[in-house]
C-alpha atoms as a printed R data frame, in Angstrom:
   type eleno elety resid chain resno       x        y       z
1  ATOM     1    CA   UNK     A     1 -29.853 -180.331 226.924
2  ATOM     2    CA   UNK     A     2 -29.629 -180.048 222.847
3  ATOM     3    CA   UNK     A     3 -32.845 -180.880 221.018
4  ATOM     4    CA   UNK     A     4 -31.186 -183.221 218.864
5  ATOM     5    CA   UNK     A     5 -29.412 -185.243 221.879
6  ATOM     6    CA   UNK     A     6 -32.333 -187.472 221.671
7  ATOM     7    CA   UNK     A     7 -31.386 -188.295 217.773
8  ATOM     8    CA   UNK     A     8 -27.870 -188.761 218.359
9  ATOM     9    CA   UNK     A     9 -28.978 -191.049 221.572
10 ATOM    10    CA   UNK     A    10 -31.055 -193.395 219.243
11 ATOM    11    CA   UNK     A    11 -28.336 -193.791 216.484
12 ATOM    12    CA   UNK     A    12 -26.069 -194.922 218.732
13 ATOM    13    CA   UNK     A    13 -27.487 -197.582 220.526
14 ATOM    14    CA   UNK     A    14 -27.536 -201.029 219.135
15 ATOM    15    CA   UNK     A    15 -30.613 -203.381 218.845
16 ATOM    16    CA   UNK     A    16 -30.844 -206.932 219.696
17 ATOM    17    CA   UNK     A    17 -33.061 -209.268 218.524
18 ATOM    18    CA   UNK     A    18 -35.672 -208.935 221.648
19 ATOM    19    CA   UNK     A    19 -35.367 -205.312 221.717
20 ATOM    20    CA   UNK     A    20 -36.483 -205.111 217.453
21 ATOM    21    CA   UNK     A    21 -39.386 -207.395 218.704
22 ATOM    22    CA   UNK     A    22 -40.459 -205.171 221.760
23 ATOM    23    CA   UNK     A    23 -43.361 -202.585 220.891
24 ATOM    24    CA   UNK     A    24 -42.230 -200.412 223.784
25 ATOM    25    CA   UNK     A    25 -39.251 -198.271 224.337
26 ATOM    26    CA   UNK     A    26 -37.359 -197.158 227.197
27 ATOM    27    CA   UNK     A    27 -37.474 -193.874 228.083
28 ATOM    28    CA   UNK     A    28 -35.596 -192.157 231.027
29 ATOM    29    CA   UNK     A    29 -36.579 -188.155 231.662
30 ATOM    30    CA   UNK     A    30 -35.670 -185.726 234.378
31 ATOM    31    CA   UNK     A    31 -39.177 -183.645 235.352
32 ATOM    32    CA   UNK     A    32 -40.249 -180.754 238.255
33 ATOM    33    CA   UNK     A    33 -40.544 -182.141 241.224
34 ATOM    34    CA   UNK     A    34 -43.789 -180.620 241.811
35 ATOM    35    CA   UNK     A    35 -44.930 -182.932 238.373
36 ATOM    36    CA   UNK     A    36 -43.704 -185.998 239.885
37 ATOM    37    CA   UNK     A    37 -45.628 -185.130 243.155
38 ATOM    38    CA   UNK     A    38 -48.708 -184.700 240.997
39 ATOM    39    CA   UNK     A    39 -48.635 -187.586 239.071
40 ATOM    40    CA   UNK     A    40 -48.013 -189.889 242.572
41 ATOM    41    CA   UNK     A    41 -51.221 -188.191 244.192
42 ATOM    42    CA   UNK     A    42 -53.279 -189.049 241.063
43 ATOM    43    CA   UNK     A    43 -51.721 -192.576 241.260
44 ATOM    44    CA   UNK     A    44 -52.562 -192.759 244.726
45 ATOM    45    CA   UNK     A    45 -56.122 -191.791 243.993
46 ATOM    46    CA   UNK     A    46 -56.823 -193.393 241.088
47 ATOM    47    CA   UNK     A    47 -55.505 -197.519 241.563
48 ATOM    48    CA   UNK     A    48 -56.374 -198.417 237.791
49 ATOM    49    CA   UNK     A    49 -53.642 -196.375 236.486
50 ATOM    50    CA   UNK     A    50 -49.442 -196.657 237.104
51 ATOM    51    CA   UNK     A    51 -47.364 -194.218 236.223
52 ATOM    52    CA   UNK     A    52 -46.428 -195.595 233.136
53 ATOM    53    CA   UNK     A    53 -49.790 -195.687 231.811
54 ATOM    54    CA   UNK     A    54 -50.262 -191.627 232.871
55 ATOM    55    CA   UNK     A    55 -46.832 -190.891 231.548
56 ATOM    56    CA   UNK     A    56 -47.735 -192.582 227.854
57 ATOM    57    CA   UNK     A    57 -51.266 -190.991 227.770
58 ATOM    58    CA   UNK     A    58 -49.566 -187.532 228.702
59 ATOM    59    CA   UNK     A    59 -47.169 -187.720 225.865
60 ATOM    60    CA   UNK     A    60 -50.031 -189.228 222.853
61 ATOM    61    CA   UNK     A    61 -51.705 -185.983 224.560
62 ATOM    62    CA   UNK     A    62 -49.270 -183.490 223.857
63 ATOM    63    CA   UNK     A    63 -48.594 -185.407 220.343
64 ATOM    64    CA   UNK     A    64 -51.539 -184.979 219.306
65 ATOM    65    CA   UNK     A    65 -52.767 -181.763 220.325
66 ATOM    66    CA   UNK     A    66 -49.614 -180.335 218.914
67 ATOM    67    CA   UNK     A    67 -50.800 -182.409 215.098
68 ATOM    68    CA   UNK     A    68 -49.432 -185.428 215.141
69 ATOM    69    CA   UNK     A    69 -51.345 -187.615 212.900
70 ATOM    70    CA   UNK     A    70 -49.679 -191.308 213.553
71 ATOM    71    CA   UNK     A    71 -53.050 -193.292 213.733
72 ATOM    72    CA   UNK     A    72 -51.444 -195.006 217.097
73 ATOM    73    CA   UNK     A    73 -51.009 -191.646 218.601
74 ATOM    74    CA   UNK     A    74 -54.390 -190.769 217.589
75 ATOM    75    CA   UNK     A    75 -55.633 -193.745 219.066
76 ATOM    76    CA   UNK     A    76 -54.223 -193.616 222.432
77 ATOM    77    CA   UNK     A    77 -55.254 -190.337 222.941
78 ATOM    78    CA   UNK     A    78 -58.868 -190.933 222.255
79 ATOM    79    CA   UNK     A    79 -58.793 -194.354 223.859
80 ATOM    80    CA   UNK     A    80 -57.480 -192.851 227.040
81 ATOM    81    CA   UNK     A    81 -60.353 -189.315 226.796
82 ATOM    82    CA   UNK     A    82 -62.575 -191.771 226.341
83 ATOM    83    CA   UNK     A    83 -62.188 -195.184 227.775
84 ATOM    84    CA   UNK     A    84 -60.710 -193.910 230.941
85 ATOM    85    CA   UNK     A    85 -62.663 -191.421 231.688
86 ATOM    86    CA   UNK     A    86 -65.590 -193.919 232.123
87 ATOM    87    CA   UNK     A    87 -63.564 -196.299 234.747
């Protein structure tokens, strides 16, 4: 896959009123099998988290370790090292 087929993905796809007013985004990825059976065992073992919740904490991970300085980012990231870790 190009690295800028997620660009040309975005520009092309029309917003409606609801989806300008959603905080969330859609997001459809391909990954190792042997990531997927990972992330169902820690699902399995761990009931206060769904694999949307690991999948968004993964990627504000990798953001910010890799400098991303978006306060959100930031904040998801430390929320989830620190907040989670306690439950």
């Amino acid at each position: 896959m190009e690295r800028n087929h997620f660009e040309r993905c975005m520009e092309t796809q029309t917003t409606t009123a609801a989806d300008a007013e959603s905080p969330f985004v859609s997001l459809e990825a391909e990954i190792p099998e042997v990531l997927y059976q990972g992330m169902k065992a820690f699902i399995g073992s761990n009931p206060a988290w769904d694999q949307y919740q690991v999948m968004s904490s993964a990627l504000a991970q990798f953001l910010f370790q890799n400098g991303c300085s978006e306060r959100a980012v930031m904040e998801r990231y430390l929320d989830d090292l620190f907040i989670r870790s306690q439950a």
